[in-house]
LOTOR-470117 format. One record per residue: residue in three letters; chain; x, y, z of N, C-alpha, C in turn. Coordinates in nm, 3 decimals. Layout:
N
+------+-------+---------+---------+---------+---------+---------+---------+---------+---------+---------+
! rest ! kette !   neast !  nnorth !     nup !  caeast ! canorth !    caup !   ceast !  cnorth !     cup !
+------+-------+---------+---------+---------+---------+---------+---------+---------+---------+---------+
!  ALA !     A !       X !       Y !       Z !       X !       Y !       Z !       X !       Y !       Z !
...
+------+-------+---------+---------+---------+---------+---------+---------+---------+---------+---------+
END
This chain:
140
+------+-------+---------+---------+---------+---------+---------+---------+---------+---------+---------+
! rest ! kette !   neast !  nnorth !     nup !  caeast ! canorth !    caup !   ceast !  cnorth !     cup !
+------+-------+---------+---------+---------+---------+---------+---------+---------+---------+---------+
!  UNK !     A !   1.429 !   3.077 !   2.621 !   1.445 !   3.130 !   2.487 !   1.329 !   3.081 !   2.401 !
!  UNK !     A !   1.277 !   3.159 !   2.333 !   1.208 !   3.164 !   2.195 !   1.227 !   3.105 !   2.085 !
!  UNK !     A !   1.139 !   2.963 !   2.061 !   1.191 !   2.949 !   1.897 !   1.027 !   2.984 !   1.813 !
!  UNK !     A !   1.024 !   3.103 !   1.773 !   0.877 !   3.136 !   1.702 !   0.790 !   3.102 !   1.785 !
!  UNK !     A !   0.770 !   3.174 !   1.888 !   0.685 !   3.112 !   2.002 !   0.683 !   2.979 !   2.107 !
!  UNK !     A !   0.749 !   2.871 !   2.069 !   0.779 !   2.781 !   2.141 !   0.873 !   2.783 !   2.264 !
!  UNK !     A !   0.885 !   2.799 !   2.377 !   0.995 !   2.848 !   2.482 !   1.109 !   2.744 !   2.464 !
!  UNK !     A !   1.240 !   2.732 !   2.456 !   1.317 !   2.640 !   2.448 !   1.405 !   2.650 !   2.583 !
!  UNK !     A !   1.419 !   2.529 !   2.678 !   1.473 !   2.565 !   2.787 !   1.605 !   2.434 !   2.810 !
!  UNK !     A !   1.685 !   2.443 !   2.906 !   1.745 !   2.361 !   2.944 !   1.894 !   2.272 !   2.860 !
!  UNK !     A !   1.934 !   2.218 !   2.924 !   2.071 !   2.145 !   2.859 !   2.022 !   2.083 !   2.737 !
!  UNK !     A !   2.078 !   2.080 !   2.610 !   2.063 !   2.038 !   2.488 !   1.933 !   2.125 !   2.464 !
!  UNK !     A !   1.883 !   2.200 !   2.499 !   1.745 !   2.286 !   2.440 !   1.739 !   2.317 !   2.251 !
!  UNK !     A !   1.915 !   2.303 !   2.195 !   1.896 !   2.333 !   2.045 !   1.826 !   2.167 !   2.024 !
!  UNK !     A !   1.843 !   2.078 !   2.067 !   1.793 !   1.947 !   1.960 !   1.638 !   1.914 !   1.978 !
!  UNK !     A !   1.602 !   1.823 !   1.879 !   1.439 !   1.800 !   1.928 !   1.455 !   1.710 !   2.049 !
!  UNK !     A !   1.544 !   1.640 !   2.063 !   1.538 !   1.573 !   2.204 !   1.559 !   1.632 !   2.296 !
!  UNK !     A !   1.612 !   1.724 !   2.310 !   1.619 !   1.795 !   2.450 !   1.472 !   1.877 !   2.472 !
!  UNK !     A !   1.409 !   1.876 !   2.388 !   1.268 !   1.969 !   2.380 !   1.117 !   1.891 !   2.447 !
!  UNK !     A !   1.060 !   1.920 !   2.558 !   0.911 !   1.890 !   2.568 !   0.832 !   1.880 !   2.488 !
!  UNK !     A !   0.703 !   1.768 !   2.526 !   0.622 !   1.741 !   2.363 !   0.569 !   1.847 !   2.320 !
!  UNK !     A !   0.547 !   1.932 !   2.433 !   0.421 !   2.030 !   2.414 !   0.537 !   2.147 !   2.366 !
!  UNK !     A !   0.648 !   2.171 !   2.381 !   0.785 !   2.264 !   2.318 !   0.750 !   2.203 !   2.178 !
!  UNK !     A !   0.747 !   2.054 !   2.126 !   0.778 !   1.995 !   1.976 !   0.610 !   2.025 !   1.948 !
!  UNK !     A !   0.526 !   2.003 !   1.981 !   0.421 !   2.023 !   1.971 !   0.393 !   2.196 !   1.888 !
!  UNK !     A !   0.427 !   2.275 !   1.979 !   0.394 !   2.426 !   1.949 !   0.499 !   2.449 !   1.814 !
!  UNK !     A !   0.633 !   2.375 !   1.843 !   0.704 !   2.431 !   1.681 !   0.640 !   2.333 !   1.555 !
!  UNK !     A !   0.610 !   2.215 !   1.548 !   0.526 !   2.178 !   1.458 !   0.376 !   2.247 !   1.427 !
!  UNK !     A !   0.335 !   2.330 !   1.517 !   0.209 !   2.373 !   1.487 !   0.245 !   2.512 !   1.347 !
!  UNK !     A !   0.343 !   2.594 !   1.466 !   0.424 !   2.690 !   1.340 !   0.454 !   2.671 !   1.213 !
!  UNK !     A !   0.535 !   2.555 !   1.171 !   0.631 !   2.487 !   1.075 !   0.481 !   2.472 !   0.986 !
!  UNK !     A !   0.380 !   2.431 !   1.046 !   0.283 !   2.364 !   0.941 !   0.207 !   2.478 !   0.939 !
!  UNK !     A !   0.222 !   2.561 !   1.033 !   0.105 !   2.696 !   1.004 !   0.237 !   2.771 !   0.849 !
!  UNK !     A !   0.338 !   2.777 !   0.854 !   0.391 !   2.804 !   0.779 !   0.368 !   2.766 !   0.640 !
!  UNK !     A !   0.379 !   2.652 !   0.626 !   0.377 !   2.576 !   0.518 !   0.201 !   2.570 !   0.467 !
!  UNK !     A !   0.134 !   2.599 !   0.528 !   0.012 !   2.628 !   0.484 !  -0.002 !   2.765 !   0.464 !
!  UNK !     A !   0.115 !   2.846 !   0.502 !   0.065 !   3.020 !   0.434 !   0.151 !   3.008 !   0.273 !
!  UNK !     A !   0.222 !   2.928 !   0.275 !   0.355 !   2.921 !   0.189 !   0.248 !   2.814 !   0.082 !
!  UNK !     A !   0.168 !   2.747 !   0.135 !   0.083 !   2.665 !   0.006 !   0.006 !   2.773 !  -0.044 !
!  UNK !     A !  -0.066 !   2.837 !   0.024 !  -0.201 !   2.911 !  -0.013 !  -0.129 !   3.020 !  -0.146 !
!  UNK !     A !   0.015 !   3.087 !  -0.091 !   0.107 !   3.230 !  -0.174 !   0.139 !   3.136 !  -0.301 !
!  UNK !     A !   0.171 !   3.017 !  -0.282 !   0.214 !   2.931 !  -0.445 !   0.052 !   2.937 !  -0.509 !
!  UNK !     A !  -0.005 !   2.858 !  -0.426 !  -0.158 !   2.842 !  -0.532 !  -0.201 !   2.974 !  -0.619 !
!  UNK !     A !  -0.172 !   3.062 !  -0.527 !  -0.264 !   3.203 !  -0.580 !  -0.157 !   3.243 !  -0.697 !
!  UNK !     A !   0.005 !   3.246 !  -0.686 !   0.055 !   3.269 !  -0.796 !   0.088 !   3.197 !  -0.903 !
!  UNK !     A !   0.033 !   3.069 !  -0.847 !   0.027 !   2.957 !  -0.992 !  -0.110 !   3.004 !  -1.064 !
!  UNK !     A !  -0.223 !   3.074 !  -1.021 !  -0.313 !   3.089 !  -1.058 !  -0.318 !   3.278 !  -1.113 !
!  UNK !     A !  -0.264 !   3.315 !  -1.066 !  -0.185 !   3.479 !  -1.129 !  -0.122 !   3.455 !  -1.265 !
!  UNK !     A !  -0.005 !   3.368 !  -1.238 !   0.087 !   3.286 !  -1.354 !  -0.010 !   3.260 !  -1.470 !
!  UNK !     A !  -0.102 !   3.166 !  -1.442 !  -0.190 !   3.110 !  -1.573 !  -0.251 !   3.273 !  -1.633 !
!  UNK !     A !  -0.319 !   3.287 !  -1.523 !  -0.408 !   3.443 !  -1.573 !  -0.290 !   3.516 !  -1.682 !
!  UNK !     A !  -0.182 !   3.535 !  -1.661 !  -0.070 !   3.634 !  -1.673 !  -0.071 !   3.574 !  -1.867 !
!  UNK !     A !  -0.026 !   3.418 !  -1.821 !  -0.014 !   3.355 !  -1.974 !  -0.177 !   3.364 !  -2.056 !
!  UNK !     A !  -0.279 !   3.374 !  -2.036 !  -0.385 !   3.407 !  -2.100 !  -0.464 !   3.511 !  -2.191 !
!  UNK !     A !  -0.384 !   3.623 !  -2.126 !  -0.358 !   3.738 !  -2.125 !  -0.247 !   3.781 !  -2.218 !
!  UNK !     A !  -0.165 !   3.687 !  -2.203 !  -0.023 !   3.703 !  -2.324 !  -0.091 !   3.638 !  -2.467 !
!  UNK !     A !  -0.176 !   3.521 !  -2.442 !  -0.212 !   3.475 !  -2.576 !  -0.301 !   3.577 !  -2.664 !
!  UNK !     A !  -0.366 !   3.603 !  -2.570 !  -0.505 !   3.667 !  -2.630 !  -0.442 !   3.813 !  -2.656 !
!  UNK !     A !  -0.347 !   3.878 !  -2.624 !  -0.323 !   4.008 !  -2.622 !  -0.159 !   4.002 !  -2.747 !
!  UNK !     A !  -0.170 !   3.926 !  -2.811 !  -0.020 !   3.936 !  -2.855 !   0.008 !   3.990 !  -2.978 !
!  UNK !     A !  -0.122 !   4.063 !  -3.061 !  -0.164 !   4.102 !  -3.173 !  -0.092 !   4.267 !  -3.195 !
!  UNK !     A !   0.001 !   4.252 !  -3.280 !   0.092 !   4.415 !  -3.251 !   0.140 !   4.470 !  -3.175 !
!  UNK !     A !   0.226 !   4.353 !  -3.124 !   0.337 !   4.376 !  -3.035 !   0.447 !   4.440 !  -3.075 !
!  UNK !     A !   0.491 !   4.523 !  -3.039 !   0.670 !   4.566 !  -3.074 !   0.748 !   4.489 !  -3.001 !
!  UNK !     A !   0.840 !   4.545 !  -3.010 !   0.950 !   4.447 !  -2.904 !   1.007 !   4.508 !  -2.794 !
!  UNK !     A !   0.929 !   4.561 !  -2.763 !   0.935 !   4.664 !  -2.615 !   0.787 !   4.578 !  -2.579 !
!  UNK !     A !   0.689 !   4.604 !  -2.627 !   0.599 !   4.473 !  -2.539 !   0.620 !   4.354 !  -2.527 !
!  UNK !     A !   0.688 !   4.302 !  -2.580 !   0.743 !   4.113 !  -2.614 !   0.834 !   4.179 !  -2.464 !
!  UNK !     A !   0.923 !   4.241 !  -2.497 !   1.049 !   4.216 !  -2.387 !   0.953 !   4.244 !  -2.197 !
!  UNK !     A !   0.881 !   4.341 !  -2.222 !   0.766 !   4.347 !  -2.087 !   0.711 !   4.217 !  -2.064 !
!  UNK !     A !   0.665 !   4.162 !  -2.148 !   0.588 !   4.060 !  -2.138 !   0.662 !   3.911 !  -2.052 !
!  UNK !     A !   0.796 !   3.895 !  -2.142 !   0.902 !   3.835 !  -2.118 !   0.927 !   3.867 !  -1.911 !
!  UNK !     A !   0.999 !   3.982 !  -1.933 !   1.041 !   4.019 !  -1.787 !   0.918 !   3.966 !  -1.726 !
!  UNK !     A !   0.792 !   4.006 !  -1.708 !   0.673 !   3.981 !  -1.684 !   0.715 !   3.800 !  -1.604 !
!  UNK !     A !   0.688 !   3.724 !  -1.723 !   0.702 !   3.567 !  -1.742 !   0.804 !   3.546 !  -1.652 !
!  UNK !     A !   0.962 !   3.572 !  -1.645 !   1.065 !   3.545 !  -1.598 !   0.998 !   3.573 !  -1.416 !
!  UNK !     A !   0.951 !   3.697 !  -1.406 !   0.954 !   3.723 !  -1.304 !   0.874 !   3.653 !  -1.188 !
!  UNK !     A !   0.744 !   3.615 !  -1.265 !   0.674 !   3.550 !  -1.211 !   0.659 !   3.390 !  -1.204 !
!  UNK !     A !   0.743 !   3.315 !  -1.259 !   0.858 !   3.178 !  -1.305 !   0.915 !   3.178 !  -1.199 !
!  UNK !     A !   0.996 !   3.303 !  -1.154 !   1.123 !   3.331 !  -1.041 !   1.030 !   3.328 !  -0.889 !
!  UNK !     A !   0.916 !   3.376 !  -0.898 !   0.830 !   3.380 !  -0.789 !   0.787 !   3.250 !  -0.765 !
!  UNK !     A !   0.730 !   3.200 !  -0.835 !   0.698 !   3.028 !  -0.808 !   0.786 !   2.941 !  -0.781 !
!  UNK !     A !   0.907 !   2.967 !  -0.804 !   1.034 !   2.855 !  -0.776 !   1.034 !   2.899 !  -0.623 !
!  UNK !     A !   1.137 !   3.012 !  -0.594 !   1.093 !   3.074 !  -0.466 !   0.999 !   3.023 !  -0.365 !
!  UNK !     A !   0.859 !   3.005 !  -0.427 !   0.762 !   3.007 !  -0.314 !   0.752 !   2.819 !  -0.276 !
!  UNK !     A !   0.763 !   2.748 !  -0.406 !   0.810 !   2.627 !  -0.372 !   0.897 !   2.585 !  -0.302 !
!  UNK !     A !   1.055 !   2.639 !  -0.320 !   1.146 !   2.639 !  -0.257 !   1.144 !   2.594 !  -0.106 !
!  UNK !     A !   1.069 !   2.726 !  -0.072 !   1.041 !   2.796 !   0.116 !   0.928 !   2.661 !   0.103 !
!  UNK !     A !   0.833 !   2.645 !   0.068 !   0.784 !   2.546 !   0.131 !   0.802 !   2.392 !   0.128 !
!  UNK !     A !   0.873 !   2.370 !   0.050 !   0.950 !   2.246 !   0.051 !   1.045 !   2.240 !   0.196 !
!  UNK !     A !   1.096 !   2.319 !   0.229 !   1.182 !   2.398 !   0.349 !   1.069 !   2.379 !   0.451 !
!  UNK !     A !   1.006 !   2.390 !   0.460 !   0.881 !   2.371 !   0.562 !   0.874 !   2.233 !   0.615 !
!  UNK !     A !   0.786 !   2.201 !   0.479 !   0.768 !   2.049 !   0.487 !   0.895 !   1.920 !   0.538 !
!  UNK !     A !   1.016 !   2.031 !   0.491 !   1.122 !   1.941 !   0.487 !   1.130 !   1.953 !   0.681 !
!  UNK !     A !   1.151 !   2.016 !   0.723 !   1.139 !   2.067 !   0.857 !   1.040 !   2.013 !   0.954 !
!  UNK !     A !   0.920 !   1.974 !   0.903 !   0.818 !   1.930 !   0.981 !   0.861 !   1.775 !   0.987 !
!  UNK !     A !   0.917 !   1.728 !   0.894 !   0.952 !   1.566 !   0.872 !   1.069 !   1.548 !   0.914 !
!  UNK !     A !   1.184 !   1.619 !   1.001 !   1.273 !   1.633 !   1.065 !   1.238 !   1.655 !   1.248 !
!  UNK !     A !   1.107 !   1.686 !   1.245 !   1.093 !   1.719 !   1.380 !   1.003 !   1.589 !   1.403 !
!  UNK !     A !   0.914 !   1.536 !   1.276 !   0.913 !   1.423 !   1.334 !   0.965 !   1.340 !   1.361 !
!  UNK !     A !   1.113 !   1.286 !   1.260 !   1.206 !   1.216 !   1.307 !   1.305 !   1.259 !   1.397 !
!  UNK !     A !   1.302 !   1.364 !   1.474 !   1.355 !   1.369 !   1.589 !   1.518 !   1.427 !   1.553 !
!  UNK !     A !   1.469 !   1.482 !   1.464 !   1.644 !   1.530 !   1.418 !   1.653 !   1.686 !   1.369 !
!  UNK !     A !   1.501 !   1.746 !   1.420 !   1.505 !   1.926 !   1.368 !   1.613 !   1.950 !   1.518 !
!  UNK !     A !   1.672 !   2.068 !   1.449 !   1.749 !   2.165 !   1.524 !   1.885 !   2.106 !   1.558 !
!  UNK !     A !   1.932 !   1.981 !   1.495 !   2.055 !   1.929 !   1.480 !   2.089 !   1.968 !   1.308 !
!  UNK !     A !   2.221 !   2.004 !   1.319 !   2.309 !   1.996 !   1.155 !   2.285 !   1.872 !   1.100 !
!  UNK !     A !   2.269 !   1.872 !   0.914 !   2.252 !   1.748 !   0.873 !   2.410 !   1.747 !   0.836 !
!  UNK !     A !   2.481 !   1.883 !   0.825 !   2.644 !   1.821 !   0.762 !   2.744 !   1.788 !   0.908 !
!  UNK !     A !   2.698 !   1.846 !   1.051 !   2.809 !   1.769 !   1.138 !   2.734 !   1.730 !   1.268 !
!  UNK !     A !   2.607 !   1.735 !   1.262 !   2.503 !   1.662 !   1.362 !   2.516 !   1.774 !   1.495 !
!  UNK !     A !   2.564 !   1.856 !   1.504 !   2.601 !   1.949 !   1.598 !   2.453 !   2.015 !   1.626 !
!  UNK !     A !   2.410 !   2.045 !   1.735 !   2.309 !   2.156 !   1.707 !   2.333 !   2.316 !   1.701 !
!  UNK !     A !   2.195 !   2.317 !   1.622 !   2.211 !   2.445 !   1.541 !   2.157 !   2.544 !   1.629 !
!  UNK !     A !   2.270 !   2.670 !   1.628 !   2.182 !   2.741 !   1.768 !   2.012 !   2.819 !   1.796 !
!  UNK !     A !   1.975 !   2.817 !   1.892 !   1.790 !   2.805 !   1.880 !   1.852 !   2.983 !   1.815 !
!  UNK !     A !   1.887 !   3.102 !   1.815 !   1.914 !   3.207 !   1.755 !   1.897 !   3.193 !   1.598 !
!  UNK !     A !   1.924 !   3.084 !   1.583 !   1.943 !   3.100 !   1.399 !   1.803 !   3.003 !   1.357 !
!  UNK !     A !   1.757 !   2.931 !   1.441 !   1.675 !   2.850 !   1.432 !   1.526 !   2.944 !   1.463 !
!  UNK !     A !   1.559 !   3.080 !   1.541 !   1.437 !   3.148 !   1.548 !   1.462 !   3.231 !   1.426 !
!  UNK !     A !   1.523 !   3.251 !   1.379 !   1.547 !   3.393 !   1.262 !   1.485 !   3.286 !   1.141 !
!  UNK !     A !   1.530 !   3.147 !   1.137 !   1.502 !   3.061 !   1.024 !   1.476 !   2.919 !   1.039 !
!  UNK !     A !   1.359 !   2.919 !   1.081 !   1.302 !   2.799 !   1.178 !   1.319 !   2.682 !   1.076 !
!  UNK !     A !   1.332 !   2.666 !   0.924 !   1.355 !   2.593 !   0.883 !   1.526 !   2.573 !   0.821 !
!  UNK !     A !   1.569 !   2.561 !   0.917 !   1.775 !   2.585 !   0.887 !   1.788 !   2.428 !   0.914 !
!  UNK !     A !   1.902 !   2.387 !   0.848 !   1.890 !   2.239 !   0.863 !   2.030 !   2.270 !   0.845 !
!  UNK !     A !   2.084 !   2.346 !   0.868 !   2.259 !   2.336 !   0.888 !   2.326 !   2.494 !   1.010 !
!  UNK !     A !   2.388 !   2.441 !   1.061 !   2.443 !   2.509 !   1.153 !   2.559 !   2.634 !   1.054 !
!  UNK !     A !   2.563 !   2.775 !   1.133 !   2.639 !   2.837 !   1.022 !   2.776 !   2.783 !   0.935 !
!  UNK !     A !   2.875 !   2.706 !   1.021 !   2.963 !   2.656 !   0.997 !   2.961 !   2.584 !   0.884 !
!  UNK !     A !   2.869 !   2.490 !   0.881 !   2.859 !   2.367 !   0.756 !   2.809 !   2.510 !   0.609 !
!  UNK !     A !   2.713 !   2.591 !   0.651 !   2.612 !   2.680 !   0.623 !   2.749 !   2.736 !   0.479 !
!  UNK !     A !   2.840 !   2.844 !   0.532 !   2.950 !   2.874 !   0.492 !   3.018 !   2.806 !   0.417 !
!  UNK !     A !   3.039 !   2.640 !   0.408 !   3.165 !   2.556 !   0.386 !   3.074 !   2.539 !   0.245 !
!  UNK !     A !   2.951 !   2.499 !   0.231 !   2.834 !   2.512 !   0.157 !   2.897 !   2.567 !   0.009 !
!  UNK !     A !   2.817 !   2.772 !   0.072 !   2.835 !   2.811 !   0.019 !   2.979 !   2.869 !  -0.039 !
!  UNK !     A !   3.047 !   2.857 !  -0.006 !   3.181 !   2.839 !  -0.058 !   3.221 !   2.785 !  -0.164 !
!  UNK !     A !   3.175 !   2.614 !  -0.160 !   3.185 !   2.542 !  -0.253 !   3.145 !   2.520 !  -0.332 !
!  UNK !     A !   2.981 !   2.609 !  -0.337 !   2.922 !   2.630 !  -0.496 !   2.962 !   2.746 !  -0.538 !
!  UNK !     A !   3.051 !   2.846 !  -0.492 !   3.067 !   2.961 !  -0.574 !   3.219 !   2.944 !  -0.639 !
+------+-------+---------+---------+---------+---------+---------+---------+---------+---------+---------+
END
């Protein structure tokens, strides 16, 4: 089986211990190739973001409030994009420092491992669906 290119084989194959160096090897290469596409998409829209606010200063001269409210949505939206893109790569990073301590692809809420299926769809999952559910449950 497949985790994002890494082959995962054998008894315990969901935990990092059951995994070959060169298996932990190839998913850390991913995780960090990740987290370096996920740095580069924040930089460029922290740098969109500023442009966006520069553009609001200098342009704000006879506005109605149909441009204020564009402008606004505008702001919100691209606020909502940077949390987001932080988010996922915090998720990365958080993931790469789990595989170094030897604890990616185990649940952090019941230590169970998490199956390599959900772990290929979302290589940075740090909870098995079960805990995943009980989760979200309890914040809604």
């Amino acid at each position: 089986m497949l985790v994002n290119g890494a082959v995962v084989t054998g008894k315990g194959a969901g935990t990092a211990k059951g995994r070959s160096a060169e298996e932990i090897d190839q998913i850390r290469t991913l995780l960090r190739s990740r987290f370096e596409e996920l740095n580069t998409e924040y930089e460029e829209a922290v740098a969109q973001n500023h442009r966006l606010r520069l553009v609001e200063i200098g342009d704000a001269a006879g506005d109605d409030q149909a441009d204020s409210g564009s402008k606004t949505a505008e702001r919100d939206a691209a606020t909502s994009l940077l949390k987001t893109l932080l988010d996922r790569r915090t998720q990365a990073e958080h993931a790469i420092h789990r595989l170094d301590e030897g604890t990616y692809g185990n649940c952090e809420g019941c230590s169970n491992p998490i199956p390599v299926e959900r772990l290929e769809v979302f290589p940075s999952a740090t909870t098995c669906v079960n805990c995943k559910q009980v989760r979200e449950r309890r914040a809604s």
